[in-house]
N, C-alpha and C positions, 0 to 999 in steps of 0.2 A: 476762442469760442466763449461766449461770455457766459452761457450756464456754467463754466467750470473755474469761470474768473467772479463773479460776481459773488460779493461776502456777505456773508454776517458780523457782528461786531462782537468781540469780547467784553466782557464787562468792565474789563481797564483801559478801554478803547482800541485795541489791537487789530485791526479786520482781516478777517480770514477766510480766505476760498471758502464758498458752501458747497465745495465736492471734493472728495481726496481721493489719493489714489492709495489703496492698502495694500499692503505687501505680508501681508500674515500667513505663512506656511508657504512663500517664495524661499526656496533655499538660497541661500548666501553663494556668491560665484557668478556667472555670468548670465543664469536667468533671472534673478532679482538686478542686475545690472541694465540688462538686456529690455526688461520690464519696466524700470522706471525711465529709462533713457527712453522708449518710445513712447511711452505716458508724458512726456513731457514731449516733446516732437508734438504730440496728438493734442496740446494746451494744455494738459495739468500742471497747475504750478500750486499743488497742497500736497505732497508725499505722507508718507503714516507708517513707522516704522515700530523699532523696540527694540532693548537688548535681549529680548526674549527669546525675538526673532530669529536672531545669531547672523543678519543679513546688514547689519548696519554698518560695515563697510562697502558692500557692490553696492546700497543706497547712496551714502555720501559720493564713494565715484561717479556714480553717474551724476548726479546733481555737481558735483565738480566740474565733469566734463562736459555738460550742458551746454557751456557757454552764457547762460543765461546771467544778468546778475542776480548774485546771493539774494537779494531783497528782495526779487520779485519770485523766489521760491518760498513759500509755507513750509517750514518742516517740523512734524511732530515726533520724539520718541518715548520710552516711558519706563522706568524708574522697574529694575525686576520685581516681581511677585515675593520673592526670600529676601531682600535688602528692609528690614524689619528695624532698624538701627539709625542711628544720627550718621555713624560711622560707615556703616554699611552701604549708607545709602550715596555720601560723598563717593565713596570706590566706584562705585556701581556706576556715577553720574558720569565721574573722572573717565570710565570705561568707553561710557557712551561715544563722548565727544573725542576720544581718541579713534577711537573706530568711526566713527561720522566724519574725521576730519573736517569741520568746521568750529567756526567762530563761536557762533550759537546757536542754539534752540528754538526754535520759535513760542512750539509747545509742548512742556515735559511733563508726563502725567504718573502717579501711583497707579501700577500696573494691576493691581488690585489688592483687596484689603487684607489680603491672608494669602500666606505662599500658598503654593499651586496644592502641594502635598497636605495640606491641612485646610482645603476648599471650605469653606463657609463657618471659619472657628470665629471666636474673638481675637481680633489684634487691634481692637479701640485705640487702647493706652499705646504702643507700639506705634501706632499711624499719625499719633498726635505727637510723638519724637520723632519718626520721619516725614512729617509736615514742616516743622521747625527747618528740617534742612533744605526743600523745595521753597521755604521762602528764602533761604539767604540763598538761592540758586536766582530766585528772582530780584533782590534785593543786589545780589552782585553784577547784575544784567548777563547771566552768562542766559538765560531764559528770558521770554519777552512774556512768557504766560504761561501758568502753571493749574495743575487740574488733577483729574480723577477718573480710574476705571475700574467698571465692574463693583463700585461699590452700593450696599442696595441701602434701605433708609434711614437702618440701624446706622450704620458705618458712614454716612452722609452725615446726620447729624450730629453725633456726636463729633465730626473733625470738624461742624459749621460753628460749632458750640466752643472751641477750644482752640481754634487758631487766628492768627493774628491778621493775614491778607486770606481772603476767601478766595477756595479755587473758580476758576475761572468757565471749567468745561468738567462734562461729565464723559464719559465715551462706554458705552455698553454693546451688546448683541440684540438687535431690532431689528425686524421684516416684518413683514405681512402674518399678521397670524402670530406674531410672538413680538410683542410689542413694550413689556415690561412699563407697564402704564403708572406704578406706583414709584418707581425707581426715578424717571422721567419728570413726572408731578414735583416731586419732591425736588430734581433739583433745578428746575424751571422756577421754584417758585423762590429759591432761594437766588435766583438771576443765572446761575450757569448753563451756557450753551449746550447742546446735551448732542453729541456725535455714534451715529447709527455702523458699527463695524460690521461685517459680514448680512448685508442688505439682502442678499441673496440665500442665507441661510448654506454658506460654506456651500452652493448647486444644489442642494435637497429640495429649493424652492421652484427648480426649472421645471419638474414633473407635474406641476398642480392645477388641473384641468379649470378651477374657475378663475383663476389669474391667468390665464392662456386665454380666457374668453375674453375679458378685458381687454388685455394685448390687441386682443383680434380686431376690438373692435376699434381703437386706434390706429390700425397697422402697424405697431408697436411688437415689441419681443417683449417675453414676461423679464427677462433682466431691466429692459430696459422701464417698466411699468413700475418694479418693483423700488430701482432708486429712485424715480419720480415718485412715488407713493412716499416715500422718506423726507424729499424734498416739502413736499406737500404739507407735510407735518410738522415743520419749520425744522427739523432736525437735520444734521448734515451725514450725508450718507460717504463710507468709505469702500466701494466696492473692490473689487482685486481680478486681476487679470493678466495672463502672462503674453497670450499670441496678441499681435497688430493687433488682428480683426475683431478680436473680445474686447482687447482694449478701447476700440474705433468705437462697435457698438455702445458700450459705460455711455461713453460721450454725447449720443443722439435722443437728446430728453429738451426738447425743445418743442412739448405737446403736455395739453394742460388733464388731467385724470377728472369728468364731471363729480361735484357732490352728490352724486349718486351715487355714481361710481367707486367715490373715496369709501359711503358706509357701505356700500355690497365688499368693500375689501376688509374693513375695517369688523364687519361680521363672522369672514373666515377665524378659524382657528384648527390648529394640528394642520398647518400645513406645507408642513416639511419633514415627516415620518425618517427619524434616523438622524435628525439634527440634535438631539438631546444630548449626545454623547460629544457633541461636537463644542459644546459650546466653552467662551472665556479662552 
C-alpha cells in the first residue's frame, strides 16, 4: 500500500516510510509480537520502538520473523531518557541491539532531554556528551540516522550549536489541537524531519465531536482523519494499534482533508481532555 510505503528523505539522504507503526505502551511478549507481525502482514514496513518501551525484543522477533528482507524494514529505537553519559549511553545502545537482535538501526534517537524523573530540567551540557556518542553510533554505521525526542527549543539548539553531525529527525507528541508549533518550527527550519508520535492523543482524540464531523464528512473515522491531518502537515505520523482491525483501519488514508478543512482542524484546541497527563 503505498501511503505506508511512500517516503520522506532524511537529511543524509536516507528515505524513510512517511508512516510508522508505534508500539508505545504494547507490553513486551506476544502482543507487541503479535502487533507488529500484522502491521507488517498489513504493509508497514517503518516500526517505532525504544528501550523504554521494555518491548524491544517481541519487536526485533517479529521483524525477524517476517520474512521480509532487513532492508526493506524501517526501524527506529531510542537511546533511554536516564542514559545522560558517553558511557551510559554506549550500555544503553549495546542493550538496544541485543534485545532487537539485529545488525542495525535505522533510526536511533535521544529519548528525551532530561530523564523522565527530572521532566523539563537542564541536561544541555549532558546531551552534548551524549550526542558525541550517537555520532560514533552513526559514524560506526551501527545507525543509518540519528536524531531527537521530545526536545523543545532550548534543548534543540543548544545540541544544533555544539555538535558535530546534525540530527536528522525530531519525534514529539502532535494531533489535532496539540500541535507543538514552536518545537516543530524550530527544527524544520534547522532541516530535521519532524515525526508525530501518539497522532491520536493516546484515544483521548476519538471523543471529539468537531473532528467526528470532518470524518463524516469524508466517510472517514476520526483515527483515520487524524493521521491524515499529520500527514498533511508534511510530518510523519506513528499511530499504535494492537487488534487486525485497528491496525487495518491506521492503513485506510488514501483521502485528501480540503484546505478548509485542514484550518477548521487547525483551529480546534483542548481536544483531547485527559491527555495532559499522558504525554512524552
Amino acid at each position: 500500500m503505498s501511503v505506508l510505503t511512500d517516503t520522506y528523505t532524511l537529511p543524509n539522504g536516507v528515505a524513510i516510510p512517511q508512516v510508522g507503526f508505534g508500539t508505545w505502551q504494547i507490553p513486551n511478549g506476544d502482543t507487541a509480537y503479535q502487533a507488529v507481525a500484522e502491521a507488517l502482514r498489513q504493509g508497514y514496513r517503518h516500526i517505532d520502538t525504544a528501550w523504554q518501551y521494555g518491548n524491544e525484543a517481541s519487536v526485533g522477533q517479529a521483524i525477524r520473523d517476517s520474512g521480509i528482507p532487513r532492508d526493506h524494514i524501517f526501524v527506529t529505537s531510542k537511546l533511554p531518557a536516564h542514559a545522560k553519559s558517553y558511557d551510559d549511553a554506549l550500555k544503553a545502545f549495546d542493550e538496544s541491539m541485543a534485545r532487537l537482535g539485529l545488525d542495525y538501526i535505522d533510526l536511533f534517537l535521544i529519548h528525551a532531554p532530561w530523564p523522565w524523573d527530572h521532566f523539563g530540567e537542564d541536561y544541555r551540557e549532558q546531551n552534548r556528551e551524549v550526542w558525541r556518542a550517537m555520532e560514533s553510533f552513526y559514524q560506526a554505521k551501527k545507525v543509518r540516522a540519528i536524531g531527537i525526542s521530545n526536545f523543545n527549543v532550548r534543548d534543540q539548539e543548544d545540541l544544533y550549536a555544539h555538535c558535530t553531525i546534525k540530527p536528522m529527525a525530531l519525534q514529539l507528541q502532535y494531533y489535532i489541537g496539540f500541535t507543538e508549533d514552536d518545537n516543530v518550527a524550530c527544527a524544520q527550519q534547522h532541516g530535521l524531519l519532524v515525526e508525530a508520535f501518539s497522532p491520536l492523543a493516546t484515544g483521548f482524540l476519538l471523543n471529539n465531536e468537531a473532528v467526528q464531523a470532518v470524518a463524516d464528512h469524508y466517510q472517514a473515522t476520526v483515527v483515520q482523519v487524524a493521521i491524515r491531518y499529520v500527514l498533511q502537515k508534511g510530518l510523519l505520523p506513528l499511530p499504535k494499534a494492537t487488534s487486525p482491525a485497528h491496525i487495518a483501519e491506521n492503513t485506510q488514508l488514501d483521502f485528501e482533508i480540503s484546505a478548509a478543512d485542514m484550518a477548521l482542524l487547525d483551529q480546534l484546541k483542548d481536544t483531547a481532555p485527559g491527555e495532559d497527563d499522558n504525554r512524552y
